[in-house]
C-alpha positions, 0 to 999 in steps of 0.5 A: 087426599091424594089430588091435594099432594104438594112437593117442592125443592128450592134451592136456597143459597149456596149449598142448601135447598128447602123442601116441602110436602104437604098432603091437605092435611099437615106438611113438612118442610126442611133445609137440607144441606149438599153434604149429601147428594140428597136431590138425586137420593130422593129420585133414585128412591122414587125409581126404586117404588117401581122395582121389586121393592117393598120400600126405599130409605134416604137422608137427608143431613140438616146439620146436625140432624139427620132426616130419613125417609121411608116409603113404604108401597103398598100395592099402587100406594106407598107410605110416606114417613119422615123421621128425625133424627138429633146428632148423635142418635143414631149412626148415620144412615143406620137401619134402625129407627129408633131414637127418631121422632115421626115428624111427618107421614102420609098415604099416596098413590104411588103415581101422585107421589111420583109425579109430584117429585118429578114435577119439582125436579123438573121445575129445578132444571128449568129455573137453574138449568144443570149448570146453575144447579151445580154451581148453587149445590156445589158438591153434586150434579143435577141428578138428570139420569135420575130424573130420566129414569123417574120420568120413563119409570111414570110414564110406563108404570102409572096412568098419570093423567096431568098433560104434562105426562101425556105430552112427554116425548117417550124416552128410550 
């Protein structure tokens, strides 16, 4: 159900945040580590749902194990599934699929998807501010032009009726 949509990213400890996604039905939840700038990943693959493109993939490194994602859209939906991946399975990052096991999927709108990362993302910066995320995430920055872009991206492309995107200062 789309209204019951949930994402939050969490920064854990030095170099690992904890997400979860959870639909009303099932969730996930995982630890990612900052081998990869797997924050900005994830939003720069939620700008690319408002492009020409069909579908998006990102990783995320759990040490070992790899976690890609693929969003699938669907007219104004876009299919979720999170696929894992043991070491050794596959090449990392590859295009094939196989040796993954599905371990969460869902259905969404693309607005609610959207909004639902944007809403993280800016729950991160508010409780860290750049300069604590940096110094939690060690290797990467905050992904603020990501989260730009996914933000004017939103706001543009999706009727979001939440306050919070009514109230957003247009962005240029």
């Amino acid at each position: 159900m789309a209204d019951d949509l949930q994402f939050s990213w969490e920064l854990s400890g030095a170099g690992w945040a904890t997400y979860r996604i959870a639909d009303g039905t099932s969730e996930h939840r995982g630890h990612v580590g900052y081998c990869t700038d797997a924050f900005a990943d994830l939003l720069y693959a939620m700008t690319g749902l408002y492009g020409n493109s069909t579908g998006e993939r990102f990783s995320f490194d759990l040490e070992p194990v790899e976690l890609r994602w693929r969003l699938r859209r669907r007219g104004g939906d876009v299919g979720i599934a999170v696929y894992r991946f043991p070491d050794g399975a596959t090449s990392w990052g590859s295009p094939d699929d196989t040796g993954g096991t599905l371990v969460w999927s869902s259905a969404q709108p693309r607005s609610v998807l959207s909004h639902a990362v944007m809403e993280a993302a800016e729950t991160v910066l508010r409780v860290h501010g750049e300069a604590g995320y940096q110094e939690k995430w060690m290797l990467h920055p905050f992904p603020v032009a990501a989260l730009q872009d996914l933000r004017r991206l939103h706001r543009r492309g999706d009727d979001c009726r939440h306050e919070q995107c009514r109230s957003i200062p247009a962005l240029t």
